[in-house]
PyMOL Python script that loads the backbone (N, CA, C, O; Angstrom):
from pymol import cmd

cmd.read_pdbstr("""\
ATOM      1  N   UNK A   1      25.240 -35.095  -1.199  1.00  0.00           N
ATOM      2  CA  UNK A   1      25.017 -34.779   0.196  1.00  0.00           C
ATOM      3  C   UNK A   1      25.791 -33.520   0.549  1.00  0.00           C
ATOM      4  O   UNK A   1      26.941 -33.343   0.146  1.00  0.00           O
ATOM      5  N   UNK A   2      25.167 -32.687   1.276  1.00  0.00           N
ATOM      6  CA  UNK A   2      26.044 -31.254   1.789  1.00  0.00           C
ATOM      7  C   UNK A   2      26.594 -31.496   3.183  1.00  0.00           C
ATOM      8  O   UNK A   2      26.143 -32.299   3.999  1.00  0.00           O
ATOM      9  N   UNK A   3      27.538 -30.762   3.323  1.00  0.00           N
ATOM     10  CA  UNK A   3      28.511 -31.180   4.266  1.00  0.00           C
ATOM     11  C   UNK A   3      28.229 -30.084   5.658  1.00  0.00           C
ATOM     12  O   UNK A   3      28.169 -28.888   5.375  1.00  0.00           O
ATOM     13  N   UNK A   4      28.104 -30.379   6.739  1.00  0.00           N
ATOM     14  CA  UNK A   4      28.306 -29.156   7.852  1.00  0.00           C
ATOM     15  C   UNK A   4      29.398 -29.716   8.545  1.00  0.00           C
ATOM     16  O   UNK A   4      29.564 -30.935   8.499  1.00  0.00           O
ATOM     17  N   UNK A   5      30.290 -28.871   9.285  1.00  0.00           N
ATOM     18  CA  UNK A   5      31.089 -28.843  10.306  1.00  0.00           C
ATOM     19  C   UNK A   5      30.094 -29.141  12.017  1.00  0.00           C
ATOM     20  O   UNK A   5      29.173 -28.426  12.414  1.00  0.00           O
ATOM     21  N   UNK A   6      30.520 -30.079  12.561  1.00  0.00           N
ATOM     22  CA  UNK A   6      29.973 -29.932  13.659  1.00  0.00           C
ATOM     23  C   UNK A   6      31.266 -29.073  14.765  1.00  0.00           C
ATOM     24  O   UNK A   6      32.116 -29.582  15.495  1.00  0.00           O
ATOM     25  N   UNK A   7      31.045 -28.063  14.572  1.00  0.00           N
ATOM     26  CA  UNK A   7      32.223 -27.382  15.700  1.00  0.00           C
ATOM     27  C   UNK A   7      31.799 -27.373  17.219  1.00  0.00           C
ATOM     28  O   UNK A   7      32.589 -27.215  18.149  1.00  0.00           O
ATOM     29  N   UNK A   8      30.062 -27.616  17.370  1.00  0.00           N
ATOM     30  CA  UNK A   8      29.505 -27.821  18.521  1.00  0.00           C
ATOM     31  C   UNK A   8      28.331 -28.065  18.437  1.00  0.00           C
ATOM     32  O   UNK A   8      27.345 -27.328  18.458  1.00  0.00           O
ATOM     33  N   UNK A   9      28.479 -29.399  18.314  1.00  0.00           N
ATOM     34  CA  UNK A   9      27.155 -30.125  18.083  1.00  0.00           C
ATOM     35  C   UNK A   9      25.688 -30.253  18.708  1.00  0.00           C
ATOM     36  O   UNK A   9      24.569 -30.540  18.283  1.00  0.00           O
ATOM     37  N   UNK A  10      26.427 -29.789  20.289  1.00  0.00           N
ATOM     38  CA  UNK A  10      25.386 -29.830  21.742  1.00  0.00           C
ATOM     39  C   UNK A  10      24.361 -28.581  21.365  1.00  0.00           C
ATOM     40  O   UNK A  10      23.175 -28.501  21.684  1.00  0.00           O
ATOM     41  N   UNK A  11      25.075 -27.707  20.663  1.00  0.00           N
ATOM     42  CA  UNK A  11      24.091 -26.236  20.488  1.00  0.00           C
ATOM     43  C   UNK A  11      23.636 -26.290  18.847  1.00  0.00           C
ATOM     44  O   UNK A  11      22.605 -25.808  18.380  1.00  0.00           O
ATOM     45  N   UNK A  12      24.607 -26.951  18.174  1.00  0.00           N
ATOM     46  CA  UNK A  12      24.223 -26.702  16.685  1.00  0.00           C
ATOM     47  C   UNK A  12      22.752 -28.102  16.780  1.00  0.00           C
ATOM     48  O   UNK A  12      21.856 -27.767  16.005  1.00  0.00           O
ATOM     49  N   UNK A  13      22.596 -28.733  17.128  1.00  0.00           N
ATOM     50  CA  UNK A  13      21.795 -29.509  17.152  1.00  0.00           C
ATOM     51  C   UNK A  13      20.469 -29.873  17.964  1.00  0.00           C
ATOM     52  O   UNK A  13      19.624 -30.734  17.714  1.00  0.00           O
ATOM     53  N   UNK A  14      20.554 -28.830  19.158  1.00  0.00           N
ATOM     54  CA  UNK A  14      19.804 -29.086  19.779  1.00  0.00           C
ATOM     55  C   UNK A  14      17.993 -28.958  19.286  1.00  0.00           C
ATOM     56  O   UNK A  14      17.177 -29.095  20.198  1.00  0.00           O
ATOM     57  N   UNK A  15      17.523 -28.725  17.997  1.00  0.00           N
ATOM     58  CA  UNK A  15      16.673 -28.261  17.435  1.00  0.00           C
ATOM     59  C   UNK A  15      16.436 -30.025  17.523  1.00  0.00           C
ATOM     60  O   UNK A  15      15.721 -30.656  18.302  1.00  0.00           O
ATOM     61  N   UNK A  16      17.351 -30.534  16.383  1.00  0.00           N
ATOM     62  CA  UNK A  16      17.597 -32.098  15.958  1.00  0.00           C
ATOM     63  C   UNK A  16      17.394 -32.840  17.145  1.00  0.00           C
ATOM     64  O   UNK A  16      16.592 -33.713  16.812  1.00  0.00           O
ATOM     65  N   UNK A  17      17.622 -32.963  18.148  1.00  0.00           N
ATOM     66  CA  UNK A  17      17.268 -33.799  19.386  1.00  0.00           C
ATOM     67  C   UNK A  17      16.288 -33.307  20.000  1.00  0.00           C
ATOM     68  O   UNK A  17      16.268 -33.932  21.060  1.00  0.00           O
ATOM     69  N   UNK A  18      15.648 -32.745  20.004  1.00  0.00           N
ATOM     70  CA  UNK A  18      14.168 -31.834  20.119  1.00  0.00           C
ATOM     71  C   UNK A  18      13.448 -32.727  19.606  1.00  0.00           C
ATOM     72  O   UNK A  18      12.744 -33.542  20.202  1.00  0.00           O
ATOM     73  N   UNK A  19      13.679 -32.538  17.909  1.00  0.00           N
ATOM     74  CA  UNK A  19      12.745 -33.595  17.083  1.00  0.00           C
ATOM     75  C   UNK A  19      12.762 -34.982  17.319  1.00  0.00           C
ATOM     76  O   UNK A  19      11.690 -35.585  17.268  1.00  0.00           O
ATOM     77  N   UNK A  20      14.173 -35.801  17.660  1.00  0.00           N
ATOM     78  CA  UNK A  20      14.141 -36.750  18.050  1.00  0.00           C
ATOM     79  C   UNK A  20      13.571 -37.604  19.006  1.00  0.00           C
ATOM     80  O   UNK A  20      13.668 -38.829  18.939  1.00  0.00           O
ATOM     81  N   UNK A  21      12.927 -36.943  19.974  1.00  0.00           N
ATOM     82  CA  UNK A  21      12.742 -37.223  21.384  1.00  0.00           C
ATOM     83  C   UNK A  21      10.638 -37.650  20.600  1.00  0.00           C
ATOM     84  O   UNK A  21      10.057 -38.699  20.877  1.00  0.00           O
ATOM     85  N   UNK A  22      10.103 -36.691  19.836  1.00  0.00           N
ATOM     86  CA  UNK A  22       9.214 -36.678  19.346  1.00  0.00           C
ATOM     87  C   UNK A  22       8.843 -37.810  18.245  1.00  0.00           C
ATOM     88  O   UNK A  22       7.945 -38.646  18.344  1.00  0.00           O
ATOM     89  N   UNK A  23       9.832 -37.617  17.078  1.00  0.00           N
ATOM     90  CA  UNK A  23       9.586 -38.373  15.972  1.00  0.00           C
ATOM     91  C   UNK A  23      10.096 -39.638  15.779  1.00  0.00           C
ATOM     92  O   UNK A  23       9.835 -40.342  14.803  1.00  0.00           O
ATOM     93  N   UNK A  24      10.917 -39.976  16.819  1.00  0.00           N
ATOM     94  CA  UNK A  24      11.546 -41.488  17.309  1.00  0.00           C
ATOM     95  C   UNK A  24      12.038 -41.517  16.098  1.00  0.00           C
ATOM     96  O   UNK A  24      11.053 -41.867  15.446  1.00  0.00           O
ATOM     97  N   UNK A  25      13.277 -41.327  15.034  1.00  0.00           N
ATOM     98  CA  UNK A  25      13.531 -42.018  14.194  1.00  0.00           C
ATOM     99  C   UNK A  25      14.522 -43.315  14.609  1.00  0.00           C
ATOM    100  O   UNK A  25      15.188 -43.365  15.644  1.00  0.00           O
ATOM    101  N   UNK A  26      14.469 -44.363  13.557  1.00  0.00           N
ATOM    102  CA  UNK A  26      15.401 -45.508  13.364  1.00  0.00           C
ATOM    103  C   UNK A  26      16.635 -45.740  12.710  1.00  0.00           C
ATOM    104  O   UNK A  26      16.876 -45.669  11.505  1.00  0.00           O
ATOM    105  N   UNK A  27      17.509 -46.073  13.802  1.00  0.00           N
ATOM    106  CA  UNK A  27      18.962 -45.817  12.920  1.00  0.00           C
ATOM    107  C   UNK A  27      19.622 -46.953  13.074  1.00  0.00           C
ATOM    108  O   UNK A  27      19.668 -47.497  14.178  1.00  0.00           O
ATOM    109  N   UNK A  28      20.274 -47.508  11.901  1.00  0.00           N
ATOM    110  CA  UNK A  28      20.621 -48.511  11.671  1.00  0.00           C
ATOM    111  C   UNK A  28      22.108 -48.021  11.156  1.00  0.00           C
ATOM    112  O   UNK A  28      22.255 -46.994  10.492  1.00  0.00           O
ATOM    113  N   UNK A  29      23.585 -49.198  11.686  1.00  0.00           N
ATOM    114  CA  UNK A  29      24.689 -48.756  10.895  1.00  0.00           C
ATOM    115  C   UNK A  29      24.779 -49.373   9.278  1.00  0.00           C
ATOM    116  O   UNK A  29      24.467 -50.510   8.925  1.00  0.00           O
ATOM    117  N   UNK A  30      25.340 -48.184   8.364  1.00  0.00           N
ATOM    118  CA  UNK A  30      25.328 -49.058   7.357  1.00  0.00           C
ATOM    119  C   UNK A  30      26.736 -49.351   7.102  1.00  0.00           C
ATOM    120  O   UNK A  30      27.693 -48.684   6.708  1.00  0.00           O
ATOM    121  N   UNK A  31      26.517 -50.785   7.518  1.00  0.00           N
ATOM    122  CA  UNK A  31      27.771 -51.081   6.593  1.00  0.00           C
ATOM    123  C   UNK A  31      29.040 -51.035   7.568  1.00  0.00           C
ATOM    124  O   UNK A  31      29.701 -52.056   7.758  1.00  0.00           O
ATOM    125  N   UNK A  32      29.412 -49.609   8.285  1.00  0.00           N
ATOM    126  CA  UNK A  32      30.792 -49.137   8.651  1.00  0.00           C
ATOM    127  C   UNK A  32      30.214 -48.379   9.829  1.00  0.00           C
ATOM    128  O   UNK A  32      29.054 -47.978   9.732  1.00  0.00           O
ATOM    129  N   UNK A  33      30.993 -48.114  11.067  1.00  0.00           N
ATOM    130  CA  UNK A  33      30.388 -47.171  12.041  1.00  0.00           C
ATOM    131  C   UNK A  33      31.075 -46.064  11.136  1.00  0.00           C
ATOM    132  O   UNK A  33      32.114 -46.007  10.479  1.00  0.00           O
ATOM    133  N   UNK A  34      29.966 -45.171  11.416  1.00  0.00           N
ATOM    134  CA  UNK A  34      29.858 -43.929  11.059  1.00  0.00           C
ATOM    135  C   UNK A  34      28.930 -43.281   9.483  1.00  0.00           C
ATOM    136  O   UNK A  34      28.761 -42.132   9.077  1.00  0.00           O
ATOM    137  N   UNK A  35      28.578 -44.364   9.038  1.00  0.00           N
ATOM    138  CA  UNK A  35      27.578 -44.750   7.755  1.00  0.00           C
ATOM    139  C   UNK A  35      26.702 -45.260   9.089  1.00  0.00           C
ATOM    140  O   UNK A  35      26.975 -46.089   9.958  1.00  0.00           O
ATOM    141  N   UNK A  36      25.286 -44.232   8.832  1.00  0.00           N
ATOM    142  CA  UNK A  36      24.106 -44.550   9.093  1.00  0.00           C
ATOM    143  C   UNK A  36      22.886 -44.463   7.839  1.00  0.00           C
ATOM    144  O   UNK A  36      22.831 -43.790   6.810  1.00  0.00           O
ATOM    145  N   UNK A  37      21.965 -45.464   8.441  1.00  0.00           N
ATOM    146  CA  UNK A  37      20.415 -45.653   7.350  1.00  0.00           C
ATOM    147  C   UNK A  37      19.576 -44.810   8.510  1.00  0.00           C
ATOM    148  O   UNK A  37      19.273 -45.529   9.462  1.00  0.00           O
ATOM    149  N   UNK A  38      19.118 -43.357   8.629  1.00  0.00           N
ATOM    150  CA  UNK A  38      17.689 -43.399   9.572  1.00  0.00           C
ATOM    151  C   UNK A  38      16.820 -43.058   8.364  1.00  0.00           C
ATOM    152  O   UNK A  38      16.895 -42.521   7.259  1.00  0.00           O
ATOM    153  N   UNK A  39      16.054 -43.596   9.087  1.00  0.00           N
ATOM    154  CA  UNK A  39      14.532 -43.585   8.878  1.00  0.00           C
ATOM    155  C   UNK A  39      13.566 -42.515   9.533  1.00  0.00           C
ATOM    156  O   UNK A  39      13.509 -42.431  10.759  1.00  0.00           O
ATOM    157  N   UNK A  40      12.933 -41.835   8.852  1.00  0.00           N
ATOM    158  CA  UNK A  40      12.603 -40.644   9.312  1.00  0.00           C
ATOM    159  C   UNK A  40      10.868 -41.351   9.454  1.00  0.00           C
ATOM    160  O   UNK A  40      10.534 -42.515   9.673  1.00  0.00           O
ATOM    161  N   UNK A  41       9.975 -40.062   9.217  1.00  0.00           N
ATOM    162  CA  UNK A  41       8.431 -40.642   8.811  1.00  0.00           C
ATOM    163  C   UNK A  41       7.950 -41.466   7.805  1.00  0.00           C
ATOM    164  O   UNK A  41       7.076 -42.298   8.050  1.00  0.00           O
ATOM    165  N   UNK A  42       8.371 -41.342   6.826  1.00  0.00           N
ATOM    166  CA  UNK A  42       8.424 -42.336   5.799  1.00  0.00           C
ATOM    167  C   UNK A  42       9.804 -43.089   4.827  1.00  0.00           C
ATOM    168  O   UNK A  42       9.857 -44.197   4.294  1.00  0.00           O
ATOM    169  N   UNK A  43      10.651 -42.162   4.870  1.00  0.00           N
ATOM    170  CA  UNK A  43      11.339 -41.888   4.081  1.00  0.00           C
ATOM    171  C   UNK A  43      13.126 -42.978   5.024  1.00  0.00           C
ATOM    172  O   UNK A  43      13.212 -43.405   6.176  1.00  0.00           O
ATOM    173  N   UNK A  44      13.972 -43.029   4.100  1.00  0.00           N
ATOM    174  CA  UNK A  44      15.411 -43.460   4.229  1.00  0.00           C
ATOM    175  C   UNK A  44      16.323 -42.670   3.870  1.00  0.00           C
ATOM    176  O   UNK A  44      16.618 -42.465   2.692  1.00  0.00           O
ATOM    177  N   UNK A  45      17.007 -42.005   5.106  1.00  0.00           N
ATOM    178  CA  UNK A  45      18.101 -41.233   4.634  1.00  0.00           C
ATOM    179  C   UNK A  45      19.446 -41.784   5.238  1.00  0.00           C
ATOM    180  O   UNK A  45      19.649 -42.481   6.232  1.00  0.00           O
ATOM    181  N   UNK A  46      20.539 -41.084   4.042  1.00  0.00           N
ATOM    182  CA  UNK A  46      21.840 -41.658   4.486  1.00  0.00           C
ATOM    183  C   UNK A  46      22.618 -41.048   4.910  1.00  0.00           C
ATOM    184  O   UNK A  46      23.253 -40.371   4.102  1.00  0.00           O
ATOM    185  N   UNK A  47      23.136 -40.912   6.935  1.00  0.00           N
ATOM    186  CA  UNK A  47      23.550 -39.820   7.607  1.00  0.00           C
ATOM    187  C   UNK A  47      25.282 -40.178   7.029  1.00  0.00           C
ATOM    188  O   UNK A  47      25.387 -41.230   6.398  1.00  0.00           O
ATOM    189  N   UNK A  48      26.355 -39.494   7.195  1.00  0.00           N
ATOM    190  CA  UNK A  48      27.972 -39.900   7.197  1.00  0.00           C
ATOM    191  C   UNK A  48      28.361 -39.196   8.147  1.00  0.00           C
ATOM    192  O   UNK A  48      27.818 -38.103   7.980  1.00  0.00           O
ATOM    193  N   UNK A  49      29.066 -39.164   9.173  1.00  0.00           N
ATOM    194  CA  UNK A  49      29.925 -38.510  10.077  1.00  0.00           C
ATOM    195  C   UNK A  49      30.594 -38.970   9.986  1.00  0.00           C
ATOM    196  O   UNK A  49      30.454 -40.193   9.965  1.00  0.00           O
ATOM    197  N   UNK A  50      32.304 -38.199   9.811  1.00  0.00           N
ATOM    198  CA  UNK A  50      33.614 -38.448   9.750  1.00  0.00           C
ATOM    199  C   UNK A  50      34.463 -37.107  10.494  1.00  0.00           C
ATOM    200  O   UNK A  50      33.950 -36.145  11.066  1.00  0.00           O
ATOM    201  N   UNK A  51      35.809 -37.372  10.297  1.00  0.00           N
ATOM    202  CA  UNK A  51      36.550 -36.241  10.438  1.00  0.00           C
ATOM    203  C   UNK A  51      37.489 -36.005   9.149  1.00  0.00           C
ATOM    204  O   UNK A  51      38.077 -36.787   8.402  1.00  0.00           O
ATOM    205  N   UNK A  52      37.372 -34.442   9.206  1.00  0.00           N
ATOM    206  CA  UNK A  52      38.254 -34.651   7.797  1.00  0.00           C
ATOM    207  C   UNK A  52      39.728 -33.999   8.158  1.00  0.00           C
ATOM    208  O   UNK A  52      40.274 -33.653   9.205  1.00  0.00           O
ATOM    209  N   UNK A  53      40.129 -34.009   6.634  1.00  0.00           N
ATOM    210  CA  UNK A  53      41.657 -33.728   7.001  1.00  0.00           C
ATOM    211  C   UNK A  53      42.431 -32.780   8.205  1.00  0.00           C
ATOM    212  O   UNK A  53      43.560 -32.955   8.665  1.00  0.00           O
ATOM    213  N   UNK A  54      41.477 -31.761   8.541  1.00  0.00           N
ATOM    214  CA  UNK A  54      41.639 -30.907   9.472  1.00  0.00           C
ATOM    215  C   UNK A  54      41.093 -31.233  10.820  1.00  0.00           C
ATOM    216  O   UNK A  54      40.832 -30.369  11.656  1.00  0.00           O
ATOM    217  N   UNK A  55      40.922 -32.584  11.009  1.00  0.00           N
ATOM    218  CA  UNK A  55      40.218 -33.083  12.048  1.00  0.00           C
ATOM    219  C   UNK A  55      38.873 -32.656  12.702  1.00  0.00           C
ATOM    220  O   UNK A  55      38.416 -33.197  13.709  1.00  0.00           O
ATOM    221  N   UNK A  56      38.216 -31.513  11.949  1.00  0.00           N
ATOM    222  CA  UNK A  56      37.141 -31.338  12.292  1.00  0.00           C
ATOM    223  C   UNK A  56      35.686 -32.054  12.188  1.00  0.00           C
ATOM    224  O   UNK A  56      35.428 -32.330  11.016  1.00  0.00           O
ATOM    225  N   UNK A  57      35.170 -32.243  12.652  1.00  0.00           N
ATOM    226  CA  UNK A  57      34.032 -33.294  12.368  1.00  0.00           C
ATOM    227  C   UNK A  57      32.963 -32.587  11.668  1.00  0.00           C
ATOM    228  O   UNK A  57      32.476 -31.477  11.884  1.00  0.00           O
ATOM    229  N   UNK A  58      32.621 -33.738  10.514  1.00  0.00           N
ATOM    230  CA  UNK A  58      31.573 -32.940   9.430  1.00  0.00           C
ATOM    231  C   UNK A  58      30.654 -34.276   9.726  1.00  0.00           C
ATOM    232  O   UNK A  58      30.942 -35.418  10.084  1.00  0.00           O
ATOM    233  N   UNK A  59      29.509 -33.658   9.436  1.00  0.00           N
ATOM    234  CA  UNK A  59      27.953 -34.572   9.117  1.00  0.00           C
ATOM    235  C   UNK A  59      27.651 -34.317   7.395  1.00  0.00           C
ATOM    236  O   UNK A  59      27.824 -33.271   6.769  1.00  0.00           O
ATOM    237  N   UNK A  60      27.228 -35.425   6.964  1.00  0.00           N
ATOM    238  CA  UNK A  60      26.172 -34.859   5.913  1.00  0.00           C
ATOM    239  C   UNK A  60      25.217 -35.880   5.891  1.00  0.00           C
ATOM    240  O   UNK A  60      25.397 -36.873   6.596  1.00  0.00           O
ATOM    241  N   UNK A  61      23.877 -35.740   4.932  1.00  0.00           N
ATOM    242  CA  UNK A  61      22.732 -36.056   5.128  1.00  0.00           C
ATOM    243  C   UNK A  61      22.505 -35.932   4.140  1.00  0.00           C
ATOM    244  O   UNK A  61      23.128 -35.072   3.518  1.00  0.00           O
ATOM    245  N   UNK A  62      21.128 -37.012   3.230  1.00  0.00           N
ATOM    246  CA  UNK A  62      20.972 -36.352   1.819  1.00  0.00           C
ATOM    247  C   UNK A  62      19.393 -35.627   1.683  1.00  0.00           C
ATOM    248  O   UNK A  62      18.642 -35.604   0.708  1.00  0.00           O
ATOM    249  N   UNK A  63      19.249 -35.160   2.804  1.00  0.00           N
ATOM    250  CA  UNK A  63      17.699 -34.705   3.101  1.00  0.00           C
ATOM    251  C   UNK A  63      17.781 -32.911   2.516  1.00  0.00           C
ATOM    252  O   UNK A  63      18.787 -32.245   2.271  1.00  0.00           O
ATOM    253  N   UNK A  64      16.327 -32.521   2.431  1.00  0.00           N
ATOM    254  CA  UNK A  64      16.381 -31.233   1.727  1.00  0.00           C
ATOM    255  C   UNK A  64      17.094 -30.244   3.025  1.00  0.00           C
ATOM    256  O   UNK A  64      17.798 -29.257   2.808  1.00  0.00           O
ATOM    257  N   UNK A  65      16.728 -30.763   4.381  1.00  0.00           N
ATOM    258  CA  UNK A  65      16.810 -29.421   4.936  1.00  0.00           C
ATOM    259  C   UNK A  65      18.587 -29.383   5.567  1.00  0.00           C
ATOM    260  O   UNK A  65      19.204 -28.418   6.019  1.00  0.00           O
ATOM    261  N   UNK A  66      19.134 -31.105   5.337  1.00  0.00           N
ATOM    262  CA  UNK A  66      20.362 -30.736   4.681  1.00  0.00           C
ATOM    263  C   UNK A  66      21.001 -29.993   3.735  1.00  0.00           C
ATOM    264  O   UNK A  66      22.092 -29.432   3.838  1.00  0.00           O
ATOM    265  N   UNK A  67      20.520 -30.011   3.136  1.00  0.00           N
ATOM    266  CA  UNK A  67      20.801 -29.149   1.397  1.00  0.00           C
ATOM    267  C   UNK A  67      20.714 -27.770   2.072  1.00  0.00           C
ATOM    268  O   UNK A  67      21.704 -27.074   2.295  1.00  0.00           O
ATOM    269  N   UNK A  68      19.682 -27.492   2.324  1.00  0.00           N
ATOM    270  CA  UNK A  68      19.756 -25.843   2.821  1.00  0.00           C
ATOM    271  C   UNK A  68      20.498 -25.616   4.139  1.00  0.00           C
ATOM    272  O   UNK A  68      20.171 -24.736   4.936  1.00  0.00           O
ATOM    273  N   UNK A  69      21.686 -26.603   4.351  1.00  0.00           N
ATOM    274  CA  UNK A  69      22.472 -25.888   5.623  1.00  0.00           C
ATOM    275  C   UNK A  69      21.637 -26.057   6.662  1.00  0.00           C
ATOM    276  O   UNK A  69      21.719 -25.054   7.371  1.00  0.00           O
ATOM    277  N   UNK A  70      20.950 -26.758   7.056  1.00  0.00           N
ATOM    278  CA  UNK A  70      20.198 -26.783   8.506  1.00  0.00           C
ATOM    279  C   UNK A  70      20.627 -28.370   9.195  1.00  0.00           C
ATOM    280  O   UNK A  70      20.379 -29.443   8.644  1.00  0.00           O
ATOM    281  N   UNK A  71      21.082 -28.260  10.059  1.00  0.00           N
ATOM    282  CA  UNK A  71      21.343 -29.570  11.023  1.00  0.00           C
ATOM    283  C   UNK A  71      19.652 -30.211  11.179  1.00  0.00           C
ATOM    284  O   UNK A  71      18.668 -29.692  11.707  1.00  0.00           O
ATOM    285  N   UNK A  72      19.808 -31.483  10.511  1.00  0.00           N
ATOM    286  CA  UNK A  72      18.292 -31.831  10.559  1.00  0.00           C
ATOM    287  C   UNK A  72      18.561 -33.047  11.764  1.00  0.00           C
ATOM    288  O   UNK A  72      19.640 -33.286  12.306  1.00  0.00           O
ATOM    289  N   UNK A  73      17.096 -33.812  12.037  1.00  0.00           N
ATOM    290  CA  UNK A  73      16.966 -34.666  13.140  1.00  0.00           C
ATOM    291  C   UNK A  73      17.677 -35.725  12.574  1.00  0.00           C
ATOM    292  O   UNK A  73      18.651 -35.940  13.295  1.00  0.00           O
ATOM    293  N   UNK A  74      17.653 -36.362  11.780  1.00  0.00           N
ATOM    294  CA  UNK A  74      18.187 -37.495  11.276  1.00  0.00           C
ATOM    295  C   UNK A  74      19.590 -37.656  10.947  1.00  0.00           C
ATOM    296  O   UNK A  74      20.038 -38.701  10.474  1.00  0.00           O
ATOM    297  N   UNK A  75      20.504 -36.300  11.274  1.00  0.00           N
ATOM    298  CA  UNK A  75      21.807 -36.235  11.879  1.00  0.00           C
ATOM    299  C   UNK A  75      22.019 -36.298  13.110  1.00  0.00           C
ATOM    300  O   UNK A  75      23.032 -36.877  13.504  1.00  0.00           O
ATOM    301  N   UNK A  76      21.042 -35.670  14.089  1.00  0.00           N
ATOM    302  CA  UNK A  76      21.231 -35.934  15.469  1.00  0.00           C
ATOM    303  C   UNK A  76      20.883 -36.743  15.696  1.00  0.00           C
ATOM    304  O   UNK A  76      21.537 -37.029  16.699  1.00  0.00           O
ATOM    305  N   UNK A  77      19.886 -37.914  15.440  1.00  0.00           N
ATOM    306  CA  UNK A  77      19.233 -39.017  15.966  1.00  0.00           C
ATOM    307  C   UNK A  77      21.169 -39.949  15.339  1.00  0.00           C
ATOM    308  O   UNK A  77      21.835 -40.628  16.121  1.00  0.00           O
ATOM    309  N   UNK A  78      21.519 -39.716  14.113  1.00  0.00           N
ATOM    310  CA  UNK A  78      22.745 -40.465  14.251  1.00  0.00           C
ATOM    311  C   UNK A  78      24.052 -40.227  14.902  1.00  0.00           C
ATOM    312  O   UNK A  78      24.907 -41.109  14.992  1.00  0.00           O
ATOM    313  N   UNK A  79      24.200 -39.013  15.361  1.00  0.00           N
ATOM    314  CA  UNK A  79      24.957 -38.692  16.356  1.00  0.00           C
ATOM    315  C   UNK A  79      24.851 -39.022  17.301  1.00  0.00           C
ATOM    316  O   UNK A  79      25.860 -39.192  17.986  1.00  0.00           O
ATOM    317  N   UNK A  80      23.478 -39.297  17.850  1.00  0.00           N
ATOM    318  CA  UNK A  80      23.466 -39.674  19.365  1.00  0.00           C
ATOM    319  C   UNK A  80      23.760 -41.256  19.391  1.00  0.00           C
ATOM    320  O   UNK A  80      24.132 -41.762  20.450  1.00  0.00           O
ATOM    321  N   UNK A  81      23.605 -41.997  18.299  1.00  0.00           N
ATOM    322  CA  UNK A  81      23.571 -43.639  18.406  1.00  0.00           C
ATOM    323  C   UNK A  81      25.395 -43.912  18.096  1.00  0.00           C
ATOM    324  O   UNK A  81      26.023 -44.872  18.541  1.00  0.00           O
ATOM    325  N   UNK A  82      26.033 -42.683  17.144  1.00  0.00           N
ATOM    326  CA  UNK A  82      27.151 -42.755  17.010  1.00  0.00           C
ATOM    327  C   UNK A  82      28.101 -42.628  18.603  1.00  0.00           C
ATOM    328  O   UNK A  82      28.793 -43.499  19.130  1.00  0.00           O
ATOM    329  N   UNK A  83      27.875 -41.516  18.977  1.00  0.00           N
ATOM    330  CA  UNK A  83      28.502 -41.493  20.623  1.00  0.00           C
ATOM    331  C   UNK A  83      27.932 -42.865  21.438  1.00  0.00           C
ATOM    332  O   UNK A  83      28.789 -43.530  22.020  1.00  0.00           O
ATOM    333  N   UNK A  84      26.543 -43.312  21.504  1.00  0.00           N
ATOM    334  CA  UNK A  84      26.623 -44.203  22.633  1.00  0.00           C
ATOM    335  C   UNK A  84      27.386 -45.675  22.077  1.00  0.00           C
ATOM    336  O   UNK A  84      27.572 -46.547  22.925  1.00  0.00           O
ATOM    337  N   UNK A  85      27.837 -45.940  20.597  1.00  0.00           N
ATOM    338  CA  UNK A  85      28.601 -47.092  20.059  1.00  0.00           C
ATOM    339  C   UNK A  85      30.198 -46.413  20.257  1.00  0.00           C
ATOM    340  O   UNK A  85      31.053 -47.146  20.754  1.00  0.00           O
ATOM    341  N   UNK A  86      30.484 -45.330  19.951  1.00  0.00           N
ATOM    342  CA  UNK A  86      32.006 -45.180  20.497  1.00  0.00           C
ATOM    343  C   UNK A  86      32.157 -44.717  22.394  1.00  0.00           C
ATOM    344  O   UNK A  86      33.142 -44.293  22.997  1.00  0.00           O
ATOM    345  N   UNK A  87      31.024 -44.960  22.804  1.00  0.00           N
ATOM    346  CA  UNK A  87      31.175 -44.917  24.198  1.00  0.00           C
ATOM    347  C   UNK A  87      31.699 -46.444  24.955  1.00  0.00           C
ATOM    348  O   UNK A  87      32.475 -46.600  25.897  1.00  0.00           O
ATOM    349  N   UNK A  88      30.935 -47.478  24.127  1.00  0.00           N
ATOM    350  CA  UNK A  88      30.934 -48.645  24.346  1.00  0.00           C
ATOM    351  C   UNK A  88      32.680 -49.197  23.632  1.00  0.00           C
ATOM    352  O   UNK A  88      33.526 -49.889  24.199  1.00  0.00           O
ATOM    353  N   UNK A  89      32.714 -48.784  22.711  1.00  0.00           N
ATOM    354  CA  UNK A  89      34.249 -49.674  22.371  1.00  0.00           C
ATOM    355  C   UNK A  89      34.865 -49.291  23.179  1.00  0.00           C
ATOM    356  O   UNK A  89      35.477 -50.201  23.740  1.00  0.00           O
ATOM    357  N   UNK A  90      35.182 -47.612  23.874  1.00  0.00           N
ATOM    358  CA  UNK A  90      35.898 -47.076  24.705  1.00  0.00           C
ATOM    359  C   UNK A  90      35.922 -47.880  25.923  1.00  0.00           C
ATOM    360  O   UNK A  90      37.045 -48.143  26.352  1.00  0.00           O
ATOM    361  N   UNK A  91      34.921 -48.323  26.566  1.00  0.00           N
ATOM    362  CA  UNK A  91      34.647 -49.098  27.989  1.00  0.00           C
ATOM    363  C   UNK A  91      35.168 -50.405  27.625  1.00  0.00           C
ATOM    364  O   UNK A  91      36.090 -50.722  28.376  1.00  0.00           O
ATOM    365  N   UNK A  92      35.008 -50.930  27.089  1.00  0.00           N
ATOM    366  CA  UNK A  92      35.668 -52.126  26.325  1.00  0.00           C
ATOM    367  C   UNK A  92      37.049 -52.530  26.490  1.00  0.00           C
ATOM    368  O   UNK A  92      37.493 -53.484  25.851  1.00  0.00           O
TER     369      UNK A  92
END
""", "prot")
cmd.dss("prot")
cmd.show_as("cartoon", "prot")
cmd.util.cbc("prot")
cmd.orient("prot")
């Protein structure tokens, strides 16, 4: 899986929530918050968002247009399900 920095996700992604709004994907946690399964048109991909040692927040994805450095939908479709589950522990 290739790694991006999300340094600003609202603009680096907005392509990805574009598509989302369209292609409805399904996101399921795997396993751990922050391990996602979406489901794209046919296919199962496996999103990771973390922070790494430098506290910056990275995505990766094991999709092609991951590979070529492009923030794809199936990182933003798990970003957006990731914020509204750490919105909720927060209110909590």
């Amino acid at each position: 899986m290739f790694s991006l920095v999300l340094s600003n996700p609202k603009q680096q992604l907005k392509n990805g929530f574009e598509k989302c709004r369209t292609a409805h994907p399904k996101v399921s946690v795997n396993g751990e918050i922050g391990n996602y399964h979406v489901i794209g048109n046919e296919n199962k991909y496996n999103v990771k968002l973390f922070r790494n040692e430098r506290g910056q927040k990275i995505a990766e994805c094991c999709c092609k247009a991951n590979e070529n450095g492009m923030f794809c939908y199936h990182i933003a479709a798990a970003v957006l399900v990731h914020t509204g589950i750490m919105r909720q522990r927060q209110a909590a």
